[in-house]
C-alpha positions as CSV (number, residue, x, y, z in Angstrom):
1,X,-91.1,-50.9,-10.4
2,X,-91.6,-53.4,-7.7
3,X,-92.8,-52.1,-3.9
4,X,-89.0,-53.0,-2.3
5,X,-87.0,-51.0,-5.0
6,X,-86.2,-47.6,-6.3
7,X,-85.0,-48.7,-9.7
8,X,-85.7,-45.0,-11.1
9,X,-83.0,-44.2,-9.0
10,X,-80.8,-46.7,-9.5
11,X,-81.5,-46.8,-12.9
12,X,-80.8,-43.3,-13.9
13,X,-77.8,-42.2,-16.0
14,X,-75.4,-39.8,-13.9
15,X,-76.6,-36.4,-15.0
16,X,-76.3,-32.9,-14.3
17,X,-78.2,-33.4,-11.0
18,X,-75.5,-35.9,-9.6
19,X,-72.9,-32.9,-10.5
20,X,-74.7,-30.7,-8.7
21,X,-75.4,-33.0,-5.8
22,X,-71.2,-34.3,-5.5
23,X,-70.7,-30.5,-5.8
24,X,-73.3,-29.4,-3.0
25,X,-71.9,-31.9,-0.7
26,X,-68.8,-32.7,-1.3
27,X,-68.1,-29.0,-0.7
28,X,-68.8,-29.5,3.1
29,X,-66.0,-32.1,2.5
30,X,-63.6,-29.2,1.3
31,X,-63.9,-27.2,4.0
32,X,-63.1,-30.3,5.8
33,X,-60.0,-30.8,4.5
34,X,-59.1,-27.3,4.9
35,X,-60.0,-26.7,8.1
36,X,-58.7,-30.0,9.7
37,X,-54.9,-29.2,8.0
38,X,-55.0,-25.5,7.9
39,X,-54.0,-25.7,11.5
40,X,-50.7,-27.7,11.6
41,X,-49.9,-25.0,8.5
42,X,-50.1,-22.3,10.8
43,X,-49.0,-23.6,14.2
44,X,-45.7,-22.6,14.9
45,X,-47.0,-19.0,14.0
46,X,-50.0,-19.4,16.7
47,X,-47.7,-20.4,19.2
48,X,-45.5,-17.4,18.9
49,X,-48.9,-15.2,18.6
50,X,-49.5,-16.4,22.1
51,X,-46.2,-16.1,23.5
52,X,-44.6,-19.4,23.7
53,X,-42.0,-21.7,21.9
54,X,-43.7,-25.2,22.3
55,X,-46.9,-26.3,23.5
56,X,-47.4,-28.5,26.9
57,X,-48.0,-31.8,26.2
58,X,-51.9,-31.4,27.8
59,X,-52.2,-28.3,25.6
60,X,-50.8,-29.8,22.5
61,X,-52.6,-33.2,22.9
62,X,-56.0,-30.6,23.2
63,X,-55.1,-28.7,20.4
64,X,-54.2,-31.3,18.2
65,X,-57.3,-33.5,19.2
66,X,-60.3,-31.4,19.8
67,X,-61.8,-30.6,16.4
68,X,-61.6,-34.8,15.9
69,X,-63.3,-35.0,19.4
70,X,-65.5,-32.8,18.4
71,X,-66.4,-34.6,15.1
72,X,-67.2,-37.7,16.7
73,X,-69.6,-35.7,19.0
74,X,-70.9,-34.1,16.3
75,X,-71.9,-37.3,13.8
76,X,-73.2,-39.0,16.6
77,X,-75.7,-35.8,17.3
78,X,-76.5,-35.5,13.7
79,X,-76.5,-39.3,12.9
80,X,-79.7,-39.5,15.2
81,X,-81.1,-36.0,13.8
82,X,-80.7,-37.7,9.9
83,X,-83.4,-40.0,11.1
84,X,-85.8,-37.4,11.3
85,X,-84.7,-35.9,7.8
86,X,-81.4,-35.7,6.1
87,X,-82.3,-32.1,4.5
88,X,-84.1,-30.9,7.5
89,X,-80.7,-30.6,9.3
90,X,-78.7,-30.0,5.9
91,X,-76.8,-26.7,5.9
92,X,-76.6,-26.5,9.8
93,X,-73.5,-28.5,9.8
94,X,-71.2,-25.5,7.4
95,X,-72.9,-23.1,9.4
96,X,-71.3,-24.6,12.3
97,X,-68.4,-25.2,10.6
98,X,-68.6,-21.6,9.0
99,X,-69.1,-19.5,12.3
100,X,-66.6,-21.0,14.0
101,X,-64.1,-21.1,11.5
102,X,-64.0,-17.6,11.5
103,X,-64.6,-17.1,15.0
104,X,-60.8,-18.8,14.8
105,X,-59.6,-15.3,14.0
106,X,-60.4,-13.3,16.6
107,X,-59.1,-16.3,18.9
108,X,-57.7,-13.8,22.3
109,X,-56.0,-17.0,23.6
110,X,-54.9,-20.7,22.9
111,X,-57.6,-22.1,25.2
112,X,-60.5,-20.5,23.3
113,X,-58.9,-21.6,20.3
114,X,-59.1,-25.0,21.4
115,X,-62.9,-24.6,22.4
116,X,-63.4,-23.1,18.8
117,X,-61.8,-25.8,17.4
118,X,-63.9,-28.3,18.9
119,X,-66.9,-26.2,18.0
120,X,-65.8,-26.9,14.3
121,X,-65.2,-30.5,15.1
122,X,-68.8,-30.8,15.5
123,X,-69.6,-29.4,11.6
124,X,-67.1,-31.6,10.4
125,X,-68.7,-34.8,12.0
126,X,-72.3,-33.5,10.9
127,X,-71.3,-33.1,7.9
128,X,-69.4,-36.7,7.4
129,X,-72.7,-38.2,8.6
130,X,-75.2,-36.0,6.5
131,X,-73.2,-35.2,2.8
132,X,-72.4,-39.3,2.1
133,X,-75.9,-40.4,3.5
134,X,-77.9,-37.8,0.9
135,X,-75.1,-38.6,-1.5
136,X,-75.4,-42.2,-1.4
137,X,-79.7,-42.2,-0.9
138,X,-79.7,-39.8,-4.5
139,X,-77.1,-41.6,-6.2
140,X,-78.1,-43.9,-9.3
141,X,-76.3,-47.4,-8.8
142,X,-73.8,-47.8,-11.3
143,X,-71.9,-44.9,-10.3
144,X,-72.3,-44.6,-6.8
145,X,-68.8,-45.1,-5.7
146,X,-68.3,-42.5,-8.1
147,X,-70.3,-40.3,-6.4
148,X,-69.0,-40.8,-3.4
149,X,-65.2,-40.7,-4.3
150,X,-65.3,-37.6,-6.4
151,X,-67.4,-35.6,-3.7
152,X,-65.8,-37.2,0.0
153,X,-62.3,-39.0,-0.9
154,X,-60.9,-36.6,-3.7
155,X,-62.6,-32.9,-1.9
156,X,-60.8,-33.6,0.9
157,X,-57.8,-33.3,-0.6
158,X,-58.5,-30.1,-2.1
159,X,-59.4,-28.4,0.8
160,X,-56.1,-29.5,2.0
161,X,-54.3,-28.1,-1.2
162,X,-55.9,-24.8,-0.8
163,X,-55.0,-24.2,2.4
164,X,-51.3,-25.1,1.5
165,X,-51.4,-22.5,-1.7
166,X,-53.6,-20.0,0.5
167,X,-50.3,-19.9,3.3
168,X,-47.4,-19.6,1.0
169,X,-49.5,-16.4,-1.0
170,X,-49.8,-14.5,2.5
171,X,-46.0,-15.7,3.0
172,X,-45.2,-14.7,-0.2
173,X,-47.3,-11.1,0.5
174,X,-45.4,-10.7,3.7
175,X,-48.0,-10.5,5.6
176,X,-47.5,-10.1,9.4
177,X,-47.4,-13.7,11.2
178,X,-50.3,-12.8,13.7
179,X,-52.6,-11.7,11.1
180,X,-51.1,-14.4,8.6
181,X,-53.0,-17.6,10.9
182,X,-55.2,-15.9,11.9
183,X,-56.8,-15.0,8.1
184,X,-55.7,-18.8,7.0
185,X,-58.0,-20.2,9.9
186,X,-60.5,-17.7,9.5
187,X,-60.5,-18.4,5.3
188,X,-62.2,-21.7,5.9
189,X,-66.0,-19.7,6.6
190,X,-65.9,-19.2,2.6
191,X,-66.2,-22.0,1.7
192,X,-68.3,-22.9,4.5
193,X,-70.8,-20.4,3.9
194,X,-70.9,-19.9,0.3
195,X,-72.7,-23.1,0.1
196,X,-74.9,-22.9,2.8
197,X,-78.0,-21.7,0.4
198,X,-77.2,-24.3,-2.0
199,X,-77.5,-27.0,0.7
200,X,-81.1,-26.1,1.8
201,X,-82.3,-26.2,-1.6
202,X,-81.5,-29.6,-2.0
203,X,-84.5,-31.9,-2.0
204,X,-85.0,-34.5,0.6
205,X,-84.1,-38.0,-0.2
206,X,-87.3,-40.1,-1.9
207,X,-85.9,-43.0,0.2
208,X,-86.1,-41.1,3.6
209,X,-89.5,-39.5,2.4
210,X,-91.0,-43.3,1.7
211,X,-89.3,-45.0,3.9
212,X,-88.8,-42.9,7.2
213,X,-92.0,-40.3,6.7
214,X,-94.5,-42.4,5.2
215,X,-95.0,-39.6,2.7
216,X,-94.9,-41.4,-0.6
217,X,-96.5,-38.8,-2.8
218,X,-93.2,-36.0,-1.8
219,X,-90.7,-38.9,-2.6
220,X,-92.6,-40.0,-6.1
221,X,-92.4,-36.5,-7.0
222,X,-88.3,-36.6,-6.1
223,X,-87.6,-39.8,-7.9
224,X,-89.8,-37.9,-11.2
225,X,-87.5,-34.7,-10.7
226,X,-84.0,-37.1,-10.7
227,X,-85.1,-39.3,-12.9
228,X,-87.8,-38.1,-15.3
229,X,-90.8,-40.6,-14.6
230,X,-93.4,-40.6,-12.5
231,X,-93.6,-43.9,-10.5
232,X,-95.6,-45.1,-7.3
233,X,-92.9,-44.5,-4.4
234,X,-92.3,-47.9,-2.3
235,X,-93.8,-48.4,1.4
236,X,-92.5,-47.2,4.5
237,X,-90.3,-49.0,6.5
238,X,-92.2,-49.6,10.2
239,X,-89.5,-52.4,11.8
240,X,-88.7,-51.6,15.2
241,X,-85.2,-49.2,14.9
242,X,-83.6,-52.0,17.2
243,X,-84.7,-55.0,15.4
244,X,-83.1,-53.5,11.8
245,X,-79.6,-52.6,13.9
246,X,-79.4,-55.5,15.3
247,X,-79.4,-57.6,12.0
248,X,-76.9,-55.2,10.4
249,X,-74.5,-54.4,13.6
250,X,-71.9,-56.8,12.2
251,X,-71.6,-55.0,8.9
252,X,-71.8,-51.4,10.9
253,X,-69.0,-51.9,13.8
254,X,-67.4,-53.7,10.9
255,X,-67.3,-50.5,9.0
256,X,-66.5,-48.5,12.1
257,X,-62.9,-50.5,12.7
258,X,-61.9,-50.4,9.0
259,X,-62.3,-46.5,9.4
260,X,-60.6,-46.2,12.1
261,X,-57.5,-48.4,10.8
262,X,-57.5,-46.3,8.0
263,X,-56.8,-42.5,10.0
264,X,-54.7,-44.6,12.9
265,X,-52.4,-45.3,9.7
266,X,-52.6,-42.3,7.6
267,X,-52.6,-39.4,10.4
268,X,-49.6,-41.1,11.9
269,X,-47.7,-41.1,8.7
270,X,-49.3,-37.2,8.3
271,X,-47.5,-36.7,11.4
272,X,-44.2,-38.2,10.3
273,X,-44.1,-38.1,6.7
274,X,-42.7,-34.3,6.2
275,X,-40.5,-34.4,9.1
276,X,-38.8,-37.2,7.8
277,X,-38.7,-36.0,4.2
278,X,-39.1,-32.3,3.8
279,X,-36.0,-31.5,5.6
280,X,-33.8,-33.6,3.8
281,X,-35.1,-32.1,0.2
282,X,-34.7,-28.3,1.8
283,X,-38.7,-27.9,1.7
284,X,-41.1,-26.3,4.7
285,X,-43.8,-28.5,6.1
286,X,-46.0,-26.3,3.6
287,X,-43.7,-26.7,0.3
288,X,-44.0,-30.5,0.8
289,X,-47.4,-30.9,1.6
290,X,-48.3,-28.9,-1.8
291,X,-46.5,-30.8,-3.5
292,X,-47.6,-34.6,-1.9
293,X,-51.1,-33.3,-2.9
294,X,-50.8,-32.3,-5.9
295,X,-47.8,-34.6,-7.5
296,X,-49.5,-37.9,-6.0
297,X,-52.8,-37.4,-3.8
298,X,-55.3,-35.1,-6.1
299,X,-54.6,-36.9,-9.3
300,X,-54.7,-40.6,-7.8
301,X,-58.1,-39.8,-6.1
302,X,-59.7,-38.5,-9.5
303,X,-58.7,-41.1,-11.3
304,X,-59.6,-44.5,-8.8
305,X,-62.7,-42.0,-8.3
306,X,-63.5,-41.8,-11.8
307,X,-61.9,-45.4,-13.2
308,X,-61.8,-47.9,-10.4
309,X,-64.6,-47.7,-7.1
310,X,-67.2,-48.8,-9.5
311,X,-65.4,-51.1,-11.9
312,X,-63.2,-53.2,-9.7
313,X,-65.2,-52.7,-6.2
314,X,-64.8,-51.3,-3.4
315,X,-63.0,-54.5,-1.6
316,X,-60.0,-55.1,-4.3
317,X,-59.4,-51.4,-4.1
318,X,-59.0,-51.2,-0.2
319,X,-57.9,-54.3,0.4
320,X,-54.8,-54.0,-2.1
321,X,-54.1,-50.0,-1.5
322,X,-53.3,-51.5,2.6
323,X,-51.5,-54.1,1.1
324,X,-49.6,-51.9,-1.1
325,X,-48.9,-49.4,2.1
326,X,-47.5,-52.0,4.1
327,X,-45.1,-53.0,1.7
328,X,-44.0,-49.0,1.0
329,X,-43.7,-48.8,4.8
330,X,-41.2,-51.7,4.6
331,X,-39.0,-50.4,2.1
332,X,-39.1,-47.2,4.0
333,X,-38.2,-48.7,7.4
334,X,-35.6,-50.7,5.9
335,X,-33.8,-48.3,3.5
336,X,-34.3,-45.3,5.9
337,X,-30.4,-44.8,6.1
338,X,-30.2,-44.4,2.6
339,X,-33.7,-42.6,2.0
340,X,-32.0,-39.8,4.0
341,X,-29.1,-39.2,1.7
342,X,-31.4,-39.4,-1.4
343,X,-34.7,-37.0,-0.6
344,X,-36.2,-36.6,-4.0
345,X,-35.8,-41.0,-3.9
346,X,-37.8,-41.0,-0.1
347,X,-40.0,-37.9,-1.9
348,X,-41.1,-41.0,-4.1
349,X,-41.7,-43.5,-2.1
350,X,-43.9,-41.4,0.5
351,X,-45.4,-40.4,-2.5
352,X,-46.4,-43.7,-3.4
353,X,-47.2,-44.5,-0.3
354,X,-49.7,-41.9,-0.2
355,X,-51.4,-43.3,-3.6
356,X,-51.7,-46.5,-2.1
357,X,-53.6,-45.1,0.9
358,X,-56.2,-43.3,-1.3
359,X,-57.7,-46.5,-2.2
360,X,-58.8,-47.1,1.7
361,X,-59.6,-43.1,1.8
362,X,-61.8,-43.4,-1.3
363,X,-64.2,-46.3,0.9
364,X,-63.6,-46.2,4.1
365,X,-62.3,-42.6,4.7
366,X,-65.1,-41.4,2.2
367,X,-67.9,-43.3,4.5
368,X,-68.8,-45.4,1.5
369,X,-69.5,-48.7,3.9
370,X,-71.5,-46.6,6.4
371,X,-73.7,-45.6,3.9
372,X,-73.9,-49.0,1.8
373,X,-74.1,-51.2,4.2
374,X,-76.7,-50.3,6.6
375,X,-80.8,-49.8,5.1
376,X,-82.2,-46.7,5.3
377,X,-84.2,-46.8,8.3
378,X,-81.1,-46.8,10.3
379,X,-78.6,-45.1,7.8
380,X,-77.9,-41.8,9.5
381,X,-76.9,-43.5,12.9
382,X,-75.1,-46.2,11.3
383,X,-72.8,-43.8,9.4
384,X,-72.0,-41.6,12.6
385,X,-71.2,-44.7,14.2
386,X,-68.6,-46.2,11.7
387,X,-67.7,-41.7,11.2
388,X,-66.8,-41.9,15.3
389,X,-64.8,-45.0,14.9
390,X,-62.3,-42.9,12.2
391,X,-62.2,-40.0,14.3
392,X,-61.5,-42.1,17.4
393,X,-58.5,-43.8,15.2
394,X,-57.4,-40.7,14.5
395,X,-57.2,-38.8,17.9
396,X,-55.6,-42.3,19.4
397,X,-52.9,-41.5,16.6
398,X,-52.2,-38.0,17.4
399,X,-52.3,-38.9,20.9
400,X,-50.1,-41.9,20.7
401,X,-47.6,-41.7,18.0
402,X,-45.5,-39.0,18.5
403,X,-44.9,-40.7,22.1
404,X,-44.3,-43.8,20.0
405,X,-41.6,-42.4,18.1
406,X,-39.9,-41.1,21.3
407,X,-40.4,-44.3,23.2
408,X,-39.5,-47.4,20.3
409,X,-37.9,-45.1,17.6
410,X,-39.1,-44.7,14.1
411,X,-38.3,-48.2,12.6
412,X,-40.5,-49.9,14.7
413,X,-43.5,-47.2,14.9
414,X,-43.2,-47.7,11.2
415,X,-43.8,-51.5,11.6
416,X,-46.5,-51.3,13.6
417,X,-48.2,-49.3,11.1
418,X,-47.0,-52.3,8.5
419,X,-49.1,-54.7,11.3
420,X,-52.0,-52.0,10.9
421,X,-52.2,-52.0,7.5
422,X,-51.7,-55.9,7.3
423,X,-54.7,-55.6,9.7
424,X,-56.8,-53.2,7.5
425,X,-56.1,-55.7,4.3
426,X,-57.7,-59.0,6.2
427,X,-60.4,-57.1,8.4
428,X,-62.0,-56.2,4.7
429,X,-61.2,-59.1,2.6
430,X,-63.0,-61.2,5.6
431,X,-65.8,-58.7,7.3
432,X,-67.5,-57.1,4.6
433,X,-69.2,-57.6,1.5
434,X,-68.6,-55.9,-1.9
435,X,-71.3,-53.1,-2.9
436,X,-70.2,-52.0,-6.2
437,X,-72.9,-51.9,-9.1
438,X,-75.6,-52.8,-6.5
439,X,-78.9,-51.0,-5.2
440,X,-79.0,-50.1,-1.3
441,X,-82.0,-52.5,-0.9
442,X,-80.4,-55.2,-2.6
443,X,-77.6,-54.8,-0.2
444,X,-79.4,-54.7,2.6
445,X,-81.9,-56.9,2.1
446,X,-84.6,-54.4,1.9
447,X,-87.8,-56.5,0.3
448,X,-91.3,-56.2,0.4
449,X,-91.6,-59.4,2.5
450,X,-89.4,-57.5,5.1
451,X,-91.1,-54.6,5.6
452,X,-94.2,-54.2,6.2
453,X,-96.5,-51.1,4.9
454,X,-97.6,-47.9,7.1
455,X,-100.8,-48.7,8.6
């Protein structure tokens, strides 16, 4: 093995460790996507907890925003704590996310539970900075998309599936409305918690133990544990922290504006999509969401997860699942007359819609460009940097689109999410590069002859 690689890593069949690892993680990912939907489940039932019919727009804007506020805050605190050791910090982000998920159920009013809720935030954007980072840094080559997929793009999902069966059973128990939001807000500590001891026994990354700490002899004894040999770990990485940004910023903020393309398109059609539809086919919010996730989302994110990331890149399969949306957002716009006489036909297309968008989710909305395209002396910051620009994208669309559909109508918010997507198609066919089948040095550049050996 040469001093600039770790090709016993990246050489490595995926084995029961990678399970293990895409499980440990990408359950941090669950709770994501249970906590971050769980509350638009719920909400009309929290608003009549606390006494009122509709929220004020300041209070509603809070509400809706300050757990994505709170992420951004978050992976930009953690992204600059991962460079002093990915599993150092590992597990405080589901504690976080843990205690104040179930602080949620003792909420006394709607202004702590907007505080708590930002509290969470800050898990969720440790987490997305942390989980894809050790993901990624463990991960063999071949199958790193895989990796990645499996535990960010297709967990989500779940979490957002469970929270959907988790509502209608305490409907379906009868269970009083107060108590009803407050124990499907409060659920999302399981999780959370449960895999808090499994998180602090994972080792630190060799590529952070040779390259950040210097301390070869801990990361030859990682890469002998993963991968079964016993090999001299490479050098340490001394450049200057500004000196390695700066030559990678492009491919960073590049990464950063494709994720926050992605959530300005998909948390606006979130928004939209069962108001739209639902109705129309005689379905709550809750009925249609279940079935959205697990007729068309689930299954389309296991299998480009499984089949695609790796074998047709990461580029193809963003660049044609915007182009793809765009054109579904067409037909909708144009046939929205009819679509509302025919539900289970507008069921369809939405579906489809939603398949198309898990090719963006699966890279950019699973970090994978964060992670890839930046070398792991910076890694940590450069993934809370492209993490802040989705959450960013995604408060500016729960801010802005409902006044949107008030202010130019439906049609044409639905266009401008056509010009978004249209957008999100040529900003990755033209600012990145593809990653697939390659090692993070190779990526990155990350040779001998640029970096120079601890002293």
């Amino acid at each position: 093995m040469s001093d600039s690689d770790f090709s016993v890593l990246d050489e490595q069949r995926f084995q029961a460790f990678h399970w293990r690892a895409i499980l440990t993680t990408g359950l941090g990912v669950f709770c994501d996507g249970y906590d971050l939907s769980s509350i638009g489940l719920v909400l009309p039932l929290v608003l009549a907890s606390f006494g009122t019919a509709t929220l004020s727009s300041v209070d509603s804007a809070l509400l809706a925003a300050s757990a994505l506020v709170g992420a951004a805050a978050g992976a930009m605190v953690f992204g600059v704590l991962g460079q002093w050791g990915r599993k150092r910090f590992y597990g405080y982000d589901v504690l976080i996310l843990g205690l104040a998920a179930f602080a949620q159920a003792f909420a006394p009013n709607l202004a702590w539970l907007i505080v708590l809720r930002f509290i969470l935030g800050l898990g969720v954007g440790a987490d997305y900075v942390l989980s894809p980072v050790i993901m990624a840094e463990h991960s063999n080559r071949a199958d790193r998309g895989r990796a990645l997929g499996l535990g960010f793009g297709t967990m989500w999902p779940v979490g957002a599936l469970v929270a959907a069966v988790f509502t209608l059973l305490l409907q379906a128990l009868h269970v009083a409305p107060d108590l009803q939001w407050r124990l499907v807000l409060g659920a999302g500590a399981i999780p959370a918690l449960a895999v808090l001891y499994f998180r602090r026994r994972m080792p630190e990354t060799a590529r952070f133990l040779a390259r950040l700490e210097a301390n070869r002899a801990e990361a030859s004894k990682v890469m002998a544990e993963i991968g079964g040999q016993e090999v001299a770990a490479p050098s340490a990485d001394t450049r200057p922290f500004g000196e390695v940004f700066a030559a990678h910023a492009r491919w960073i903020f590049s990464g950063a504006l494709l994720w926050m393309i992605y959530d300005l398109v998909v948390y606006a059609t979130i928004l939209f999509g069962p108001s739209l539809i639902a109705k129309g086919m005689g379905l709550g919010p809750v009925d249609f969401t279940l079935l959205i996730e697990l007729v068309f989302v689930v299954p389309a994110s296991l299998l480009m997860s499984w089949f695609l990331i790796d074998r047709i890149g990461r580029k193809p399969l963003q660049v044609w699942g915007f182009a793809i949306s765009a054109v579904l957002l067409i037909i909708f716009a144009m046939l929205r007359s009819k679509l509302a006489g025919a539900p289970a036909l507008a069921f369809i297309v939405y579906g489809l819609f939603n398949v198309s968008q898990t090719g963006p989710g699966l890279v950019s909305g699973a970090g994978v460009f964060g992670v890839e395209l930046a070398p792991t002396r910076i890694r940590s910051v450069a993934q809370a940097i492209t993490v802040a620009g989705g959450r960013i994208g995604a408060a500016i669309s729960g801010f802005a689109f409902p006044l949107l559909f008030g202010a130019i109508g439906e049609i044409s918010t639905m266009l401008i999410l056509v010009a978004l997507s249209v957008a999100g198609a040529i900003c990755t066919q033209l600012l990145v590069p593809e990653t697939s089948a390659r090692s993070l040095e190779e990526i990155n550049s990350e040779t001998a002859a640029a970096i120079r050996p601890a002293q």
